[in-house]
C-alpha positions as semicolon CSV with decimal commas, in nm:
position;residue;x (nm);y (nm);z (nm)
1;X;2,025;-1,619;2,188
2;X;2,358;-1,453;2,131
3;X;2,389;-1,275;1,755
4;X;2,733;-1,205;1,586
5;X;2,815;-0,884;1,529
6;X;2,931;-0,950;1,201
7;X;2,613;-1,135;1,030
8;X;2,482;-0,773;1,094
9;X;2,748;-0,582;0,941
10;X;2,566;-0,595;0,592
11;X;2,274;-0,470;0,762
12;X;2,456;-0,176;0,908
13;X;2,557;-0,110;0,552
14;X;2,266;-0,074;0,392
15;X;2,136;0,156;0,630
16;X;2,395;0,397;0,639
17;X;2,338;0,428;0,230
18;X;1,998;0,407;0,241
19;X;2,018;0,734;0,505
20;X;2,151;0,924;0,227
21;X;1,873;0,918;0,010
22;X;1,590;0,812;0,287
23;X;1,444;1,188;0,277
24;X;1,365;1,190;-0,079
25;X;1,274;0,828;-0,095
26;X;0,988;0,850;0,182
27;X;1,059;1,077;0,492
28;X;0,998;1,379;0,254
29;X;0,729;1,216;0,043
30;X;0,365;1,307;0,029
31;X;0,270;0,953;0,111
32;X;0,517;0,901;0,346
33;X;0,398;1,259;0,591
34;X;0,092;1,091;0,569
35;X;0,213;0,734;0,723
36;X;0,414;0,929;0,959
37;X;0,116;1,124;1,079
38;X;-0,128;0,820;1,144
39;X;0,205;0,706;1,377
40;X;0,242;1,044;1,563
41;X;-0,145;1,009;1,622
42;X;-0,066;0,715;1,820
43;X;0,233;0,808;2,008
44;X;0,084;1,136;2,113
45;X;-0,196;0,950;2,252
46;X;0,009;0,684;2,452
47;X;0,309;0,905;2,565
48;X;0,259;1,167;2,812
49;X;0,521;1,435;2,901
50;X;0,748;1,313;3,164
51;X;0,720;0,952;3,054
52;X;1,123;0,791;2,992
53;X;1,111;0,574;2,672
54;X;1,314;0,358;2,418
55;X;1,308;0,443;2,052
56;X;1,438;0,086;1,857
57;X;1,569;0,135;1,479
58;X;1,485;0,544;1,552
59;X;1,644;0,656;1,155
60;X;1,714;1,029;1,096
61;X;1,518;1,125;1,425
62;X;1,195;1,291;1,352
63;X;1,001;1,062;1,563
64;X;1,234;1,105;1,910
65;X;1,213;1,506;1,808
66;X;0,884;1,478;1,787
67;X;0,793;1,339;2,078
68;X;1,113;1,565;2,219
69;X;0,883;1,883;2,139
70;X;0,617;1,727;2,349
71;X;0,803;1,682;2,649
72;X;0,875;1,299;2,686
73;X;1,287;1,195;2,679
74;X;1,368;0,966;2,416
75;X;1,649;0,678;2,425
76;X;1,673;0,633;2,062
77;X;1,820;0,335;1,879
78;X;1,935;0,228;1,535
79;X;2,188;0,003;1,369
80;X;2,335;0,195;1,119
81;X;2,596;0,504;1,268
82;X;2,538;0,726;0,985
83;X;2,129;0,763;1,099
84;X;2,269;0,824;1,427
85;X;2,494;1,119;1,267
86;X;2,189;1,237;1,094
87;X;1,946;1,247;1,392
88;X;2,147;1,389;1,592
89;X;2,204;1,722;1,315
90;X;1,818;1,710;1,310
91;X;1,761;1,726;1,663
92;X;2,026;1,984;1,738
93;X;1,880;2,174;1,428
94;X;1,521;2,154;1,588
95;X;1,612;2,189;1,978
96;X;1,343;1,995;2,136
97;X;1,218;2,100;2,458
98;X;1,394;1,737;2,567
99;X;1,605;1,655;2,365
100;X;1,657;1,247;2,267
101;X;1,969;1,055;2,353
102;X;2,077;0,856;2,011
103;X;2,310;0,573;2,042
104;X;2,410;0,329;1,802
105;X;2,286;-0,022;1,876
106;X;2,139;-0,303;1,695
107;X;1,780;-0,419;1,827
108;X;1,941;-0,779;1,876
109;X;2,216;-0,592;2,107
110;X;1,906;-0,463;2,341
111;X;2,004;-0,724;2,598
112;X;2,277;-0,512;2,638
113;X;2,122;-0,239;2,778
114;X;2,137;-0,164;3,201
115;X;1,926;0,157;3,217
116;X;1,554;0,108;3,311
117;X;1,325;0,080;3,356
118;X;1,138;0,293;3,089
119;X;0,784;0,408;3,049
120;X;0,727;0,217;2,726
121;X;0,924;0,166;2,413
122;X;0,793;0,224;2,030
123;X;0,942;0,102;1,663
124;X;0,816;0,290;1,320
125;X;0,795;0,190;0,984
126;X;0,908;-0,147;0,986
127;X;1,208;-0,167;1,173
128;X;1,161;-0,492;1,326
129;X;1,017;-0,656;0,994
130;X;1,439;-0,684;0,975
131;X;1,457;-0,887;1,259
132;X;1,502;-1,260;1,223
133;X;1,386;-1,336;1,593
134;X;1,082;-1,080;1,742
135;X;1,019;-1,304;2,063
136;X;1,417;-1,154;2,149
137;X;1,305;-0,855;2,153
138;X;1,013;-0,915;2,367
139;X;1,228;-1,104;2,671
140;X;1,471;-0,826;2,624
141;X;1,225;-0,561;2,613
142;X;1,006;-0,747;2,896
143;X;1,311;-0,673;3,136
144;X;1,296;-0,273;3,019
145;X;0,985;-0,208;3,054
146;X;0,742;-0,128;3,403
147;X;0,475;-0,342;3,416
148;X;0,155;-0,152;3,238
149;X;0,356;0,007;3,009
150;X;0,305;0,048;2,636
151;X;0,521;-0,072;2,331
152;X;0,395;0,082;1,989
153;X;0,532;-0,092;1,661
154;X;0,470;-0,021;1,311
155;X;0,521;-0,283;1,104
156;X;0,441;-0,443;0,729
157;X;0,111;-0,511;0,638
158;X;0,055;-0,879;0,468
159;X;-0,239;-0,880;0,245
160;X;-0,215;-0,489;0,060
161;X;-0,482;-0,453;-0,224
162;X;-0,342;-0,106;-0,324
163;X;-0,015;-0,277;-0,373
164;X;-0,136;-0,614;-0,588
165;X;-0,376;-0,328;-0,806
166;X;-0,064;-0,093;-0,878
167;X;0,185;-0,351;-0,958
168;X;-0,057;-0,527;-1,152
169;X;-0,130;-0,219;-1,381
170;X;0,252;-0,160;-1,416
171;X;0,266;-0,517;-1,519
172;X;0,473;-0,687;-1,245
173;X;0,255;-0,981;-1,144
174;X;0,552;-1,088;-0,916
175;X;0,581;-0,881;-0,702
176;X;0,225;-0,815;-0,650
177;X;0,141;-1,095;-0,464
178;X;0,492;-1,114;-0,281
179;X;0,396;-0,984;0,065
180;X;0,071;-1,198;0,060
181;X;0,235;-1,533;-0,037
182;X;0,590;-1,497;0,126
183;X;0,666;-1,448;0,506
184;X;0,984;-1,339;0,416
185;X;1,215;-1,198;0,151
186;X;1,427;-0,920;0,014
187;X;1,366;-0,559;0,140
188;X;1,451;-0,499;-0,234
189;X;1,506;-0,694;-0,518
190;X;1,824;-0,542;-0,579
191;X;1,941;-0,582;-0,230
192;X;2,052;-0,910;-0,021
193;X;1,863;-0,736;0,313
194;X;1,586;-0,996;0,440
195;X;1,257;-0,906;0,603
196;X;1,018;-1,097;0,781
197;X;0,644;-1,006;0,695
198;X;0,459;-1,197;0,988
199;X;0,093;-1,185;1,020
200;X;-0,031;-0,955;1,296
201;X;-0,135;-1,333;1,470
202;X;0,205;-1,424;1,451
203;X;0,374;-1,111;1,572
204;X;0,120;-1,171;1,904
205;X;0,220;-1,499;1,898
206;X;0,579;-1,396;1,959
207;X;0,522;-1,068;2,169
208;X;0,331;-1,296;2,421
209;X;0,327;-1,401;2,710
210;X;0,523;-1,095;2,852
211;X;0,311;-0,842;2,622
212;X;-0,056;-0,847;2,572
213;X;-0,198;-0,724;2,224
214;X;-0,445;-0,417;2,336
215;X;-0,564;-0,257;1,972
216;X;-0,414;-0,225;1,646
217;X;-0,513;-0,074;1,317
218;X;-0,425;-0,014;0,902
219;X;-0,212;0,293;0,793
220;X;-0,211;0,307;0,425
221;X;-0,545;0,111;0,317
222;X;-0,644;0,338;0,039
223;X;-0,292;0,552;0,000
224;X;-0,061;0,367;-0,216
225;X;0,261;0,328;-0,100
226;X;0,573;0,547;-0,110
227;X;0,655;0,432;-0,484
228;X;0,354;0,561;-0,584
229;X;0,500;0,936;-0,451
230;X;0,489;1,042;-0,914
231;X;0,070;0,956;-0,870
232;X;0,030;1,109;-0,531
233;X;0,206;1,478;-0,674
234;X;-0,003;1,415;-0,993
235;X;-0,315;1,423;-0,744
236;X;-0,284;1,609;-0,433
237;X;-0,689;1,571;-0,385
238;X;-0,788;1,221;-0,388
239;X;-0,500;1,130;-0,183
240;X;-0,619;1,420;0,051
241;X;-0,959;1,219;-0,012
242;X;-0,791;0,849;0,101
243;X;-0,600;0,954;0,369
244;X;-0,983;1,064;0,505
245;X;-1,090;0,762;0,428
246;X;-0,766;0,590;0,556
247;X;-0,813;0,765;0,878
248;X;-1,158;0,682;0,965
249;X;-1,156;0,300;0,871
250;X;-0,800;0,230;0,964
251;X;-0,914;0,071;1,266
252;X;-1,203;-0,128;1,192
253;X;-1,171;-0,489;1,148
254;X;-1,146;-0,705;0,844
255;X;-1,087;-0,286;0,652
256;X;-0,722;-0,268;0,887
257;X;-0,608;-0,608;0,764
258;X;-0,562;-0,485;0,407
259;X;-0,331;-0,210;0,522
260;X;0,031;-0,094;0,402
261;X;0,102;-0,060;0,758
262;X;0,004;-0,205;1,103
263;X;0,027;-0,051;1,392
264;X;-0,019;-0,222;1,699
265;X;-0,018;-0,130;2,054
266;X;0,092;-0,368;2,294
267;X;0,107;-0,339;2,694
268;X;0,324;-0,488;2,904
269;X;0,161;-0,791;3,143
């Protein structure tokens, strides 16, 4: 599949404003150090110094720095220049031990890529939910990657309890219910971006055959969401308390399906 540059124009848009503001609006939030966390858990565990990987849809950077400081080399991603501009002020801020490579480049334009191949490839906090077409990026990423290698992504959860219960007390049946009942939709009401919100069946559905599904897990099964940041200042404790709990059950089936976030480890066959 070929894309058009300009259907993702608007995409590229919205990015570069929401960069502006993405710090206070989650990056910088109590809930959303605590999502970022449970994802740095994982990547610590799968990377390795040494290891050569691809960042897709890498934001403002703190993920590639991270990793940076623990001596694996990050090719990082993302559609929208001004993230680009802003990682890169991070990273040269922080000086990594390696520092990451940032580019700007769609995840549809990964075909695009001749460099390879890497030691695995990862994608946080719903990144891919705004792509149309997920088995492109596994025949694209399939070519990338060495055999054996791992491919983290962190994407939306479906079915969110914490969500339907706060919405629901702030009296907005609506959009309760809307990741449970629609696979796809605005990434804001007030905003023509689409998102896909597949099932974690139907992202291995599209992720196989070249990728095999080895464990996943919940992020954000008892912590509200990043919306929620007024409740989580108002009561540093029990969100200390459910991001214990959080921790400890986020991997245990039926518990991870009602999750804010999935996180799912794939390797490649």
């Amino acid at each position: 599949m070929s894309f058009n540059a300009d259907l993702l124009k608007p995409t590229a848009s919205f990015w570069d404003a929401a960069a502006e503001t993405y710090e206070h609006r989650f990056t910088g939030t109590t809930v959303g150090q605590i999502r970022r966390q449970a994802v740095w858990q994982e990547l610590e565990r799968i990377f390795k110094p040494g290891h050569h990987i691809l960042e897709l849809n890498c934001g403002t950077g703190l993920d590639a720095v991270f990793l940076g400081n623990k001596g694996v080399k990050v090719e990082a991603f993302d559609i929208s220049p001004r993230m680009i501009e802003l990682a890169q002020e991070h990273s040269n801020c922080v000086r990594p031990a390696t520092p990451p490579s940032f580019r700007v480049l769609p995840t549809e334009h990964l075909g695009t890529l001749t460099e390879g191949p890497f030691d695995g490839a990862f994608s946080n906090f719903s990144g891919l939910n705004c792509v149309e077409d997920l088995s492109e990026v596994r025949k694209n990423l399939a070519r990338l990657l060495k055999p054996g290698s791992r491919f983290l992504l962190c994407m939306m959860g479906r079915f969110v309890p914490v969500e339907m219960l706060w919405f629901l007390a702030h009296g907005q049946p609506k959009r309760a219910f809307a990741r449970m009942l629609n696979e796809s939709g605005s990434y804001h009401e007030d905003t023509r971006l689409k998102v896909q919100r597949p099932t974690v069946s139907g992202i291995r559905a599209q992720m196989s055959p070249s990728f095999r599904l080895v464990r996943w897990k919940g992020a954000g099964i008892t912590v509200p969401p990043s919306y929620a940041e007024s409740f989580a200042v108002r009561f540093p404790g029990l969100i200390r308390a459910l991001a214990r709990f959080d921790r400890r059950a986020g991997a245990l089936p039926v518990i991870r399906s009602m999750a804010d976030c999935v996180i799912l480890e794939f390797e490649r066959s």
